[in-house]
C-alpha positions, 0 to 999 in steps of 0.5 A: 546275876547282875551287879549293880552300882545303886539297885532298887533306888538304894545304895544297900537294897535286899529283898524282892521287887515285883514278885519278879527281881531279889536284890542281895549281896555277896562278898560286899557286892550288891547284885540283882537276879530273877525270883526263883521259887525253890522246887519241892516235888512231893511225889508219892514215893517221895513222902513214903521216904520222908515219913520214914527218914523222920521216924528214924529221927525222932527214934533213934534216941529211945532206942537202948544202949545195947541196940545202938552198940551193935550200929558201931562196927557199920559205923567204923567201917563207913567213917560215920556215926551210928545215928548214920548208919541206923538211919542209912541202912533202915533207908536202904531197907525201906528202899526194898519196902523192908521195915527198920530194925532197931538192931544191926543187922536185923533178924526178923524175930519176934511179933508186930503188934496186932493193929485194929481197923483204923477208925477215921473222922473226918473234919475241915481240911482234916481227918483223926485216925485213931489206931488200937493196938494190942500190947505186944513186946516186940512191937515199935512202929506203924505204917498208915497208908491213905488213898481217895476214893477206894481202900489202899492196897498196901503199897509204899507210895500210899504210905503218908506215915510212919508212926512210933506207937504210943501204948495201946492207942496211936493217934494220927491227924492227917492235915492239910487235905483236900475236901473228898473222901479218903480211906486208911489202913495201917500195917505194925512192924516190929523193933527186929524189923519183921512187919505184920498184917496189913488192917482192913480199911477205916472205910470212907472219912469224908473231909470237908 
């Protein structure tokens, strides 16, 4: 970082030059350093990871009273609330490729719902994939898994989301892609955490 007495020809510069200077400020003092453009990695196991911590997000306030009572004993005993420890824990499980529960601690019972064969169209730089569901009491989210070229195996770094289901039809648009052929499949799991049977493929969804 340099300073500077009247940077960019101005006495109170900001901004970049050049795609390659950013003049600022800090604690009143002008100052120039090089662009740097932030790293966001996006490996595949890294998106499997952000698809999970954003459903948890984005659950935790449907969830029953009674379901996130039973969060504030973990709660009390790491000093954090119980949204932080619905979210930390459900990440650790998923760190061993375990579904989230709604409940602590989990205790696998109940029955995922059933899932259809995804069923794919594809579109520009973007493909909906419409999942059927069968109605099942216990039944809380999905997981779609997408790979090019052949069928997915079920893995978590193919996992691209995870989706809350809505009623008997879950719709997922998957965008931005690149122009090729994909294929889907999606595995439920259930509110106690037990997960279900992975679908077969949606086949090819050609993207154009």
């Amino acid at each position: 970082m340099a300073r500077t007495t009247a940077p960019f020809m101005s006495m109170d510069a900001s901004g970049t030059l050049g795609k390659t200077l950013t003049a600022s400020r800090w604690k009143g003092r002008s100052y120039m350093r090089l662009r740097v453009i932030p790293a966001n990695p996006k490996t595949a196991m890294q998106v499997a990871f952000r698809a999970m911590m954003k459903f948890l997000g984005q659950t935790w306030s449907g969830l029953t009273d009674m379901d996130k009572v039973t969060w504030n004993n973990q709660a009390g005993a790491n000093n954090y609330s119980p949204f932080n420890a619905f979210v930390s824990t459900n990440q650790k499980r998923w760190g061993s490729f375990l579904s989230p529960s709604q409940q602590s601690p989990a205790d696998l019972t109940g029955t995922a719902a059933t899932l259809a064969t995804p069923v794919g169209v594809g579109g520009v730089r973007m493909a909906t994939v419409t999942i059927a569901t069968t109605a099942a009491a216990d039944g809380w989210g999905l997981y779609v898994y997408r790979t090019p070229g052949g069928a997915p195996a079920g893995t978590q770094d193919e996992v691209i989301a995870v989706l809350e289901m809505d009623g008997t039809s879950t719709v997922f648009v998957d965008s931005p892609l690149e122009p090729g052929a994909y294929q889907y499949k999606v595995r439920g799991f259930a509110k106690s955490g037990k997960q279900g049977a992975l679908t077969a493929s949606s086949g090819a969804v050609t993207v154009t």
